[in-house]
N, C-alpha and C positions, 0 to 999 in steps of 0.2 A: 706410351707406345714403346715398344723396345728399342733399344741403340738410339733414340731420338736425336745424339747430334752426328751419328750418320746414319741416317734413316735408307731403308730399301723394299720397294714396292711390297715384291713379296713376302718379307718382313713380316709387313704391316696390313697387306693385303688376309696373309693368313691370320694375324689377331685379330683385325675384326670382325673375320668368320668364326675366330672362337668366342668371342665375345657375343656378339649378336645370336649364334647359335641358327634361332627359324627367326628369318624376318618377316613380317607382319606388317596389316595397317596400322597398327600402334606405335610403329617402331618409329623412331625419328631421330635420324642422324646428325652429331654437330660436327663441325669440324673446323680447325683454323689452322692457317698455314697452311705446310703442305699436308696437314690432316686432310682437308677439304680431296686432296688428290687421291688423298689412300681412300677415302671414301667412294669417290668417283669408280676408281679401278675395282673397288669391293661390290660394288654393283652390278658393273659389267659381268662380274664371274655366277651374278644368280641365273638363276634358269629365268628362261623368255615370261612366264607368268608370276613369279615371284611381286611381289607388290613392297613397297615402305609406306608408311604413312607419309612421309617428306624427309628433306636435305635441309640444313642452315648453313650456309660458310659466312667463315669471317675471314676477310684478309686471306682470299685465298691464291696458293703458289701456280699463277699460272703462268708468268715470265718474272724472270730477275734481272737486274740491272746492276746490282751493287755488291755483288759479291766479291769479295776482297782476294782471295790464294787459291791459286790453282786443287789444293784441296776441298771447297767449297764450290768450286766448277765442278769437279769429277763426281760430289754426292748430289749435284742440282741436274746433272745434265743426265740421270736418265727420267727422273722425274720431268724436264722440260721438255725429251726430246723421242719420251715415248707416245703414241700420237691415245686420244682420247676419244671415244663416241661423242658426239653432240650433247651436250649439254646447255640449259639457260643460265644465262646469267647476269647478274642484278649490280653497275656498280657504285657505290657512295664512294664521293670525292673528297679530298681532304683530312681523313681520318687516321693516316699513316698505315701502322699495321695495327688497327683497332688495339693498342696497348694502354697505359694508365703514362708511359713517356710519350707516345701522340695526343695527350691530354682527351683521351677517351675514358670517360667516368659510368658512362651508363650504354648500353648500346639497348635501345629503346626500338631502333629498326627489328633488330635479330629478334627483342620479344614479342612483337608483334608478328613477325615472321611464322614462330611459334606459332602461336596463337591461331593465326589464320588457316593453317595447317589442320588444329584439330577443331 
């Protein structure tokens, strides 16, 4: 995604409308981090009948806590603080930010996620 260490909705919001192009039942979106968000927000902008085949997040940016410098406030807080349609969400505990340093080797949940999906 572009600028990824200062990420901006619309940014990102616009790449994955050009990426994705026509979204479809086939289509199936992953995302992690605040990907998960730009996803979210890239959905809201389809038309009311548009359809995806499904969503995966991993670890996704929906509060922070541990952000270190005032400049990691200012790239988090419109992502935090722009408000979201309804959304489900699914959470597994323990896993950090689903990384290989939270001693995450397999994410076995996300494949079945898939899966269940198609």
């Amino acid at each position: 995604m572009p600028n990824s260490e200062k990420p901006e909705i619309e940014t990102w919001v616009l790449k994955l409308k050009e990426i994705v192009e026509v979204p479809d039942k086939d289509t199936i979106l992953v995302g992690h981090s605040v990907g998960c968000q730009a996803i979210l927000r890239y959905l809201e902008t389809l038309h009311p009948t548009s359809r995806v085949g499904g969503v995966v997040f991993i670890a996704p940016w929906l509060t922070l806590s541990n952000l270190e410098s005032d400049e990691e406030w200012r790239v988090a807080d419109p992502w935090l603080n722009t408000p979201i349609r309804e959304a489900e969400v699914i959470v597994e505990h323990g896993k950090g930010h689903f990384t290989s340093d939270d001693g995450v080797e397999k994410l076995e949940s996300f494949l079945n996620a898939i899966l269940k999906i198609k």
